[in-house]
C-alpha positions, 0 to 999 in steps of 0.5 A: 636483546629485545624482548617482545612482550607477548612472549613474556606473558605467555611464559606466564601461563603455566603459572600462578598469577596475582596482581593486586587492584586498588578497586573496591571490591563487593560480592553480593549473594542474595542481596546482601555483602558478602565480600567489601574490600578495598584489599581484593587481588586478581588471580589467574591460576595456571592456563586461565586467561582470564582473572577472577578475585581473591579476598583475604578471608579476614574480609569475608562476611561468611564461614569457610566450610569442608563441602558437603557435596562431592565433586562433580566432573568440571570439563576442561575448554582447552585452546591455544593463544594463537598458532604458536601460544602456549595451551590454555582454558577458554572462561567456559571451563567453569571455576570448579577446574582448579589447575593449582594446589589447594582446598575448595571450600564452601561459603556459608552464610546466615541465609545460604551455603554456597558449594564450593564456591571458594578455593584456597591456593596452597601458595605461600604468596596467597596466604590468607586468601581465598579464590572466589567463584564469580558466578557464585556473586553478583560483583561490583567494583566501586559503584559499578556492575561487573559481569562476565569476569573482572577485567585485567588491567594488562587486556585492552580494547581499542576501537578505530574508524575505518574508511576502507571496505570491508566485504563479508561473505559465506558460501559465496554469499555477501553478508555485508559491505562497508566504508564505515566499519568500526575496527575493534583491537584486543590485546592478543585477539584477532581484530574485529570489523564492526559494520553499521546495520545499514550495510548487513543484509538483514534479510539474510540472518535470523535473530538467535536466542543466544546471549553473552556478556563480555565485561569489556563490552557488555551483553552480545545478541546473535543472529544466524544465516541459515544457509549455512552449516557454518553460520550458526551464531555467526553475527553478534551486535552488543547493547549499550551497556558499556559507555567503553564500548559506546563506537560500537553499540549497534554493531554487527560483526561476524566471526572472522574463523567462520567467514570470509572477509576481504579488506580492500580487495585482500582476503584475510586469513581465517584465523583458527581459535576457540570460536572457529566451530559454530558450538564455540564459546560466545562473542570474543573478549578473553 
């Protein structure tokens, strides 16, 4: 019998995930190494789609502390993969939402406390290792900046020029029209129409303040079309960050859940996920 292969990662959800990375692994805080090792893990706890890193704490240049502080009340950002996927945390549910057995901790060292900025699964597989909140540190894998989250080595993105035409509109009003669209696919993700800025109507959106940053693509800017309740934050174009994403950069695309796209005369399907209301998470990755 086949096997489709989402289907085997989405019965992993309810789980406790690793997977070792033979990448050098630095956490900064403050300006100094916290964390350098070449022994880091990428560990989802259960419903996280996205990884963060663990490090034995044997390679932790700071004490393991009980926190000081009480803990506050984490909110809880649930989703589905798709219509039919299994229930899962959208990376606005901040690290303090553990969904695993274990101890938070804090991370004390010669120049700060970090409040409960570790967490030591009660596994038996993770013995010896502490879960670190990402935004706790500034990161880097090897020599590179990492933002966002790390990146999972089981998560592409694939980008396609695309000749056909692709037609955006809202409310009855045509946002963008092209023949020179970028199609951009992520693994599990509805593809994405990137569109040269020549063929938006710019005249039509409002640059908005709001900035993300997707560690696959780097840091997304907005724009609004304000005729719109549905068009709040409705476009996004990434910066040059990433040399990854290079077809890319400069790019307007919209939320497909917010608009109305039609590719070579056939209107697609409003897909419904986390981004599907004006208030959701940023650009997607994860």
């Amino acid at each position: 019998m086949a096997t489709k292969i989402s289907d085997v990662l989405f019965s992993t959800f309810p789980d406790l995930r690793y997977q070792p990375t033979a990448k050098r692994v630095r956490a900064m805080a403050g300006g100094r190494a916290v964390v350098d090792t070449l022994g880091a893990l990428l560990v989802w706890e259960p419903k996280r789609v996205t990884p963060i890193y663990a490090v034995s704490e044997s390679d932790l240049r700071a004490e393991l502390a009980p926190p000081l502080q009480q803990a506050g009340d984490v909110p809880e950002h649930g989703f589905r993969m798709g219509r039919e996927g299994p229930p899962a945390l959208d990376p606005r549910t901040a690290f303090g939402r553990h969904t695993a057995a274990g101890e938070e901790l804090d991370v004390v060292t010669s120049h700060a406390r970090l409040p409960r900025a570790a967490f030591r699964p009660a596994d038996p597989d993770l013995a010896g290792f502490v879960v670190l909140d990402f935004t706790a540190f500034d990161w880097l894998e090897d020599d590179e900046e990492i933002i966002g989250h790390p990146r999972d080595p089981f998560h592409r993105v694939d980008i396609r020029a695309s000749s056909l035409t692709v037609e955006v509109g809202i409310d009855g009003v045509t946002l963008a029209v092209t023949n020179g669209a970028q199609l951009l696919y992520e693994t599990m993700l509805q593809v994405r129409y990137y569109i040269p800025p020549s063929d938006v109507r710019l005249d039509l959106l409002e640059e908005s303040p709001k900035r993300t940053v997707c560690p696959y693509k780097g840091q997304a800017s907005y724009w609004s079309y304000p005729g719109s309740a549905q068009g709040r934050n409705v476009a996004w174009s990434y910066d040059r960050r990433f040399l990854d994403a290079a077809q890319i950069h400069g790019l307007f695309s919209f939320f497909n859940e917010r608009v109305d796209i039609t590719v070579d005369g056939v209107r697609q399907e409003r897909p419904v996920t986390p981004w599907s209301r004006p208030g959701g998470p940023g650009a997607p990755e994860a």
